[in-house]
N, C-alpha and C positions, 0 to 999 in steps of 0.2 A: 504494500500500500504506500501511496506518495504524499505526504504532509505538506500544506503549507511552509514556507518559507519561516521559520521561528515558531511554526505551530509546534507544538506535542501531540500524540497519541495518549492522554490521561484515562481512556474507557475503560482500558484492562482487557483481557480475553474474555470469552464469553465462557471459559470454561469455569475463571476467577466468579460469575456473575451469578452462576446457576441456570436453571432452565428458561428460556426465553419465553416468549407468548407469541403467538399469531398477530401480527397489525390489523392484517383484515379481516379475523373471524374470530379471534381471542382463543382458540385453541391451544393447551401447554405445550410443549415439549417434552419428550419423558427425560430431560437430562440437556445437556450441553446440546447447542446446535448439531441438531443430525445433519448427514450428509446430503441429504433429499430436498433440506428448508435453503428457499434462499435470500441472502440479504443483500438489503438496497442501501446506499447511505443518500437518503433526500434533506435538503437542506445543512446537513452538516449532522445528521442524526440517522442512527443505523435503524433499521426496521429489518423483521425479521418474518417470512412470507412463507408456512407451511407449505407441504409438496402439492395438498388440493386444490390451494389456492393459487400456486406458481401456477399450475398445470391450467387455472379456470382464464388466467390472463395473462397466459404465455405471449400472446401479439405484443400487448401494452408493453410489457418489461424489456421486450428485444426492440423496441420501439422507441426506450427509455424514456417514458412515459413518467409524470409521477403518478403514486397508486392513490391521488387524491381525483383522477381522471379515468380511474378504472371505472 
């Protein structure tokens, strides 16, 4: 990942964070980001998109859409 110029990376891993949530459906995660979910960073903020959901608006995301336009 490429930071800003004097930015930091302060979030931690998501494994430090514990189980993430769905943005779009609020579904848990059973643990650490699986491999399946994927994440977006919009605005400068990670969101985190179960596999049902990647897969419901797969166009949007390759489209780099934000998911506030899904």
């Amino acid at each position: 990942m490429t930071s800003l110029p004097g930015a930091t990376d302060q979030g931690g891993s998501v494994a430090e964070r514990g189980p993430v949530v769905c943005a779009r459906c609020g579904a848990p995660s059973a643990g650490a980001q699986p491999a399946t979910w994927t994440c977006s960073v919009e605005n400068g903020v990670r969101q985190y998109f179960c596999d049902a959901c990647s897969r419901e608006n797969l166009r949007a995301i390759e489209g780099r859409l934000d998911s506030a336009w899904w």
